[in-house]
N, C-alpha and C positions, 0 to 999 in steps of 0.2 A: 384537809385538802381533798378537794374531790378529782376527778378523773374526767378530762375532755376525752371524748368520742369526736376520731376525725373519719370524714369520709375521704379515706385512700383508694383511688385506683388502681389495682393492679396491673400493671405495664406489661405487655408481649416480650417473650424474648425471643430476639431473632436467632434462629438457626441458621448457622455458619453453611455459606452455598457448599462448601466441599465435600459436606457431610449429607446433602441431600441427594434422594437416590439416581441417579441417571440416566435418564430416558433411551430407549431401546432402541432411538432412532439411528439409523446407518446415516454418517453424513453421505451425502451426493456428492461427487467428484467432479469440482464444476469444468466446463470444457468452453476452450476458448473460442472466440470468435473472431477478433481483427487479429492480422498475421501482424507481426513483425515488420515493418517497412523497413530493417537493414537487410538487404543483399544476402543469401547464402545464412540469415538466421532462421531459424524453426521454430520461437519461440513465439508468444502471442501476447499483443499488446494490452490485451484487457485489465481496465481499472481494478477490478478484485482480483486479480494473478499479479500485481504490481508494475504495471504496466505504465509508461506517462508519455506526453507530449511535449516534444520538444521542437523551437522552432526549426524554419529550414537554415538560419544560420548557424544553430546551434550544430547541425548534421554535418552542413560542411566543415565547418570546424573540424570536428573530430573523425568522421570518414571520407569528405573531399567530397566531389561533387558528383554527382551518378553512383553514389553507393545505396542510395535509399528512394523510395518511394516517395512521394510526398502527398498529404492530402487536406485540402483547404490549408496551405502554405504552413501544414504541421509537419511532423514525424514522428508517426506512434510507432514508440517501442519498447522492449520488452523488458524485464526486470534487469536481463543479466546483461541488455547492450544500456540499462539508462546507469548501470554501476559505471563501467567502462566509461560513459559519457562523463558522470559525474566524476570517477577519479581522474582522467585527462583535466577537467576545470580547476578539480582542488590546488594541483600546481600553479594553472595562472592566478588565481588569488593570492596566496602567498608571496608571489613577485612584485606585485604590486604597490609592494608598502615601501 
């Protein structure tokens, strides 16, 4: 029996990201830009802070009518009033059925 000679390539192993070293950069602390259009919030509406838009019937629903801002028939706001927003709805879905 004779002996084939195969040409094998040897394949890269990938090194596991956690184990590569960490760049020294400081993150930036990003700072927001659009306020909050609820009333008496401080928070900021911005897309990267988790911020969303919600319509204006959605606003009055949950804080009545002059609690918010409004802008191009929106109301951006902030992470901790779109929870509030969102848990107030979870209920009426659930009724529904």
């Amino acid at each position: 029996m004779s002996s084939r000679r195969t040409n094998r390539v040897q394949r890269k192993i990938r090194v596991p990201s956690s184990s590569k070293k960490k760049s020294d950069k400081k993150k930036t602390e990003k700072v927001g830009e659009i306020p909050c259009g609820i009333n008496g919030c401080d928070g900021y509406a911005d897309k990267h802070m988790g911020g969303r838009s919600l319509s204006q019937e959605n606003g009055i629903e949950t804080w009545g009518e002059g609690a918010f801002t409004v802008r191009k028939n929106r109301v951006r706001v902030c992470k901790a009033c779109y929870r509030v927003w969102k848990k107030d709805n979870k209920d009426d879905k659930n009724t529904q059925y």
